[in-house]
C-alpha positions, 0 to 999 in steps of 0.5 A: 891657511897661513903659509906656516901651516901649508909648510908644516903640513907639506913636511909631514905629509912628506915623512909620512909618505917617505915611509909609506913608500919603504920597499920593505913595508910599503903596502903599495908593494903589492901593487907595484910589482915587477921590475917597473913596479920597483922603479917605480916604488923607488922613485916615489920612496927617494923623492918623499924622502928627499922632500923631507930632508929638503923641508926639514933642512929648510925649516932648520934654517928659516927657525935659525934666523930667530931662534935655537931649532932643537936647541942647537946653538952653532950658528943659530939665532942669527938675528939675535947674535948678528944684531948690531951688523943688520941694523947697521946695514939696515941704516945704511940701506934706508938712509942712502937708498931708500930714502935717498932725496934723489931717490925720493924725487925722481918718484915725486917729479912723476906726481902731480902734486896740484892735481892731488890736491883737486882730488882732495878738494872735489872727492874726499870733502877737502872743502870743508875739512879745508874751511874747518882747518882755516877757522880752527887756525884763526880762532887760536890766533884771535883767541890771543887778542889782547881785547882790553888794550885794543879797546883801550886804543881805539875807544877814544876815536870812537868817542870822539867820533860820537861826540862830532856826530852830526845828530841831526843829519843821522836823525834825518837819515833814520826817519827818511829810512823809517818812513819809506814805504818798503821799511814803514811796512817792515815796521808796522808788521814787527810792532804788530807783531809785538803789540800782539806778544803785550796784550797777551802778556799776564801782567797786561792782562792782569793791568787791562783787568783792572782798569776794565774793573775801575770803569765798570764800578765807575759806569755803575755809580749808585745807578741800581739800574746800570748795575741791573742791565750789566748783570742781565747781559751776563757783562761779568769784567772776565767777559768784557775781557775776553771780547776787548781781546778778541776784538782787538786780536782780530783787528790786528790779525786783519791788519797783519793779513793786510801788510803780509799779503804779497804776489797778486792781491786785489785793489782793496787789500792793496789800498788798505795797505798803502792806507795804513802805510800812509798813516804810519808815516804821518804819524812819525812825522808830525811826531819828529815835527813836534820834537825840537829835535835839535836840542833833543838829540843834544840832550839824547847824546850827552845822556848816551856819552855819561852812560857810555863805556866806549872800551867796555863796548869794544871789549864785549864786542870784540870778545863775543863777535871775533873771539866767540866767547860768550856774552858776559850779560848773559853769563851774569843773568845766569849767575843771578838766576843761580843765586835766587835758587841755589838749590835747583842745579844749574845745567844750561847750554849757552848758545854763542853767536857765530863770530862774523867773520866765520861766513866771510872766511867760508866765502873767501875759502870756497873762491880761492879753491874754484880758482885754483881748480880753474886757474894752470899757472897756479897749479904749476907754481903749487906743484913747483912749490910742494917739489922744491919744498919736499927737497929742501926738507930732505936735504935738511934732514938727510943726516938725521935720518939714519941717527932717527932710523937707529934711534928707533931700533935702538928702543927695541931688546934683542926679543923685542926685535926678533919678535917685530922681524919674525911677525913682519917677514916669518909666514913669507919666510915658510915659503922656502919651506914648501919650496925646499921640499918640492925641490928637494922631491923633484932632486931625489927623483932625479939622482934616483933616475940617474942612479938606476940609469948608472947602474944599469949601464955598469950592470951591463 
């Protein structure tokens, strides 16, 4: 129950036993009889009655704060007619005191602004909202890179820097990595792997189909007899398919088994893996062997520097790596897709790659809070800092915040700010209500006992 409806209902209970308790009609006459009976009625009758006028008083003067009770206009409507003289005080009061900067900072010195800090970054999920804060500031600042005139400084190093490229020493390096044990199996189980995704592709099955076709009708010739044994087998060119495939499937699902087999396996897997390793290897090698790898990787570069557009690369790269945007040969490839069927509505969702630097600054994030978590003498320097700072700002704007504070009071009508006053303070305010009628009982009773007591002292 508002306090609003406690001090109404008190002042009504008031009236309605202030004149249930008339001598004259009181039913409780009948009841209290008797000399201590009538002092008895009368004192309840004069502390109702006292009640009521202190409530009623009360109400009188809480209504007349904000408005007109009854209509009466004489030193009513205080807010309203005293407006000019209350914000005054208002600002006054708020700019010199409350937020007064020593004031301020005898509350702020007690704090220990570091450890706030901890808090945030231990209980209320600072960590992250920390690295979100630092990756939406960086992405705004390198989403202002101008990429095409970076690239335009730094493609000529990188040209240059190609074309002095000791070729044969990068070639040496990649077949020495190439050929190592660890990265041959890498290798053998990703070509496998692909070689799989091929032979199980349409259009090489379409091709192998064919050519399984070409041989038979080769093997057959005009032999009615070769023709006759393949058709008694049941040979049909889809058979001889599906068993090519499965036999090579198998072989390199084997194979695959073999290269993947980790922890403890027994001396027969393990030399077929070294084996097909071994093999591997060789391969690479007499193939590099065969090249004349000088005059190749000669060829290979000058090919690569006609083809190559050194700032168009730092450009993209720049653009979708730290920028975050999206690669432009995907962004075409979709528009290609659009423009050979116009009519199917184009809804996709491109998946941008992370920009690289997003793991690094998460890392770097992370070590710095732990440091600090850990570290007292960054503490004290923080929560000196956030003082000092916190200080300054309210000795800079000392003067302007009573010119805001009256600004902001200024916006409000005469109605608008006896509404926002009366909604923040009036249900408090019917306090004085209640209590202007329990006083106003316990007064009426009082001068009631006093009043007897005089007069049964002059009586005598």
């Amino acid at each position: 129950m508002q306090n609003k409806t406690k001090a109404t209902a008190t002042l009504a209970t008031s009236a309605l036993l202030a004149v249930s308790t008339l001598p004259e009609i009181s039913p409780l006459k009948f009841i209290l009889t008797g000399a201590t009976g009538g002092f008895v009625l009368g004192l309840l009758n004069h502390g109702f009655l006292a009640a009521t006028i202190g409530g009623m008083a009360d109400w009188f003067g809480v209504t007349a704060l904000f408005r007109k009770p009854l209509g009466i206009g004489f030193h009513t409507e205080i807010l309203r007619r005293n407006r000019a003289r209350i914000m005054d005080a208002i600002v006054e009061f708020v700019g010199t005191d409350l937020l007064n900067t020593k004031n301020i900072m005898e509350t702020v010195r007690d704090e220990n602004t570091a450890k706030l800090l901890i808090e945030f970054f231990e209980q209320n999920k600072g960590r992250i909202k920390t690295k979100i804060l630092v990756r939406e500031i960086l992405t705004e600042l390198f989403s202002g890179l101008d990429t095409k005139n970076i690239a335009k400084g730094v493609a000529p190093i990188l040209e240059s820097e190609i074309k002095h490229l000791d070729a044969q020493k990068l070639f040496d390096a990649v077949l020495k990595v190439v050929t190592n044990d660890q990265h041959s199996r890498k290798i053998l189980i990703a070509l496998l792997d692909t070689g799989h995704k091929i032979l199980r592709s349409q259009h090489m099955q379409a091709e192998i189909l064919n050519k399984i076709t070409e041989l038979r009708t080769a093997y057959e010739g005009d032999s009615a007899g070769r023709a006759l044994v393949l058709s008694s087998m049941d040979l049909t060119d889809e058979k001889i398919l599906k068993i090519l495939n499965e036999t090579v499937e198998k072989k390199i699902s084997d194979a695959e088994k073999i290269l993947n087999a980790s922890g403890m396996i027994d001396s027969e897997t393990a030399n077929a893996a070294n084996e097909m390793i071994k093999t591997f290897s060789g391969f690479v090698n007499s193939a590099a062997g065969t090249l004349n790898t000088k005059k190749f990787l000669d060829d290979l570069k000058n090919l690569f520097m006609q083809k190559f557009d050194a700032a168009s690369f730092i450009k993209t790269w720049l653009d979708v790596n730290v920028k975050g945007e999206t690669d432009p040969k995907i962004l075409e490839k979709l528009r290609r897709q659009q423009a050979a069927n116009p009519n199917v509505p184009l809804i996709v969702e491109v998946d941008r790659k992370p920009v690289i630097w997003k793991d690094a600054v998460d890392f770097l994030v992370d070590a710095k809070i732990d440091e600090f978590i850990k570290s007292t003498s960054q503490q004290k320097k923080f929560d000196k800092l956030i003082k000092s700072f916190i200080e300054n700002l309210l000795d800079e704007y000392r003067e302007q915040i009573p010119a805001m504070i009256r600004e902001r009071l200024d916006k409000f009508s005469d109605d608008e700010l006896t509404e926002f006053v009366e909604g923040h303070v009036a249900d408090d305010l019917q306090m004085i209500r209640i209590n202007g009628s329990v006083c106003g009982a316990i007064v009426g009773m009082a001068l009631f006992i006093v009043s007897q007591i005089i007069e049964h002292i002059v009586s005598r």
